[in-house]
N, C-alpha and C positions, 0 to 999 in steps of 0.2 A: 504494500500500500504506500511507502514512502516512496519506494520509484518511482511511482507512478504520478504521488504529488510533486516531486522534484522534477519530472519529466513534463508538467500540465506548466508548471509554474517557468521553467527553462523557456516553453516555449511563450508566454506568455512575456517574457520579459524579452525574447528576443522580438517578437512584433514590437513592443513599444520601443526599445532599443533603437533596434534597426542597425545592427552594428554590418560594419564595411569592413572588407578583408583588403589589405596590402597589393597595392599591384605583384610586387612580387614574392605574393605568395601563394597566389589565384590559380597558377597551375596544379599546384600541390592539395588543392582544396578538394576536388572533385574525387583524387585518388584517395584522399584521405575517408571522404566519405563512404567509397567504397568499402576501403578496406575495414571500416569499422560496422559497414550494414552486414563484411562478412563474418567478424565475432560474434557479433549479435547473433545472427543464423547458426552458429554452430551453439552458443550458449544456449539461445533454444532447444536447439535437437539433444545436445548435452542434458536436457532438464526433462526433457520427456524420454530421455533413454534414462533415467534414474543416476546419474554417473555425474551431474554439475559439480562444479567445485568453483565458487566465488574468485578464488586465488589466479584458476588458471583461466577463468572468464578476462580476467583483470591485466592478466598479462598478456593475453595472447589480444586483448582488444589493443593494450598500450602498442608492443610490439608489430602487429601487423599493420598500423598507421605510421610506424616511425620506419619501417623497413619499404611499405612502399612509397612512401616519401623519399628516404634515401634513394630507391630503383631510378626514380621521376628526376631527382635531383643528378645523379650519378649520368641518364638519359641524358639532360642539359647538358652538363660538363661535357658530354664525348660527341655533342650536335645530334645524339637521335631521341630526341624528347619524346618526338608525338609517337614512337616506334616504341619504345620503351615504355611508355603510358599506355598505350593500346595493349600491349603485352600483359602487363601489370592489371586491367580493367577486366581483359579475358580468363587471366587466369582465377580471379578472385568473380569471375562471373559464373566461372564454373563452380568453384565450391559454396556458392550464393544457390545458384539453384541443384546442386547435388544436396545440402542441407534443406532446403525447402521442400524438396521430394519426400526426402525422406521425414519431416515435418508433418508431412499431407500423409504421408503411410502409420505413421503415428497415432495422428489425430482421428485421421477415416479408414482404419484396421483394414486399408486397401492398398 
């Protein structure tokens, strides 16, 4: 229940906010999101296979935002950003919907 007011009120403050991201940090924005809707989906599947553990929800959401940021970043330095990005989007698309599957088999014993 507390997530859930934390998460009501986050976004709450961010409509009135309205906060702005750095030009140059904007590339880094979208992967970051990704890679954090892909913790999220494995925390979930993690909590309906009985197995969650807060610790490695925590790390693995910190971690997989700072590692594709570094991929995104790393892209930049060697001039193949959007190559490196697209790569980066795919791979965490796939375990975005390999988790969600398994989510939907979960929920609908199908």
């Amino acid at each position: 229940m507390i997530a859930v007011l934390g998460l009501a009120l986050g976004i709450i403050v961010g409509l009135i906010v309205s906060p702005t991201v750095p030009t140059e940090l904007q590339p880094y924005l979208p992967i970051a999101v990704v890679a954090a809707l892909d913790a999220l989906f494995g925390g979930v599947r993690a909590r309906l296979d009985g197995v969650f553990d807060d610790r490695v929800f925590v790390t693995s959401f910190l971690s997989n935002v700072v590692v594709a940021a570094l991929l995104v970043f790393l892209g930049d330095q060697l001039g193949v950003g959007a190559q490196l990005s697209t790569a980066v989007v795919v791979v965490l698309g796939i375990r975005i919907f390999s988790n969600a599957a398994s989510i939907r088999r979960s929920l609908l014993k199908a």
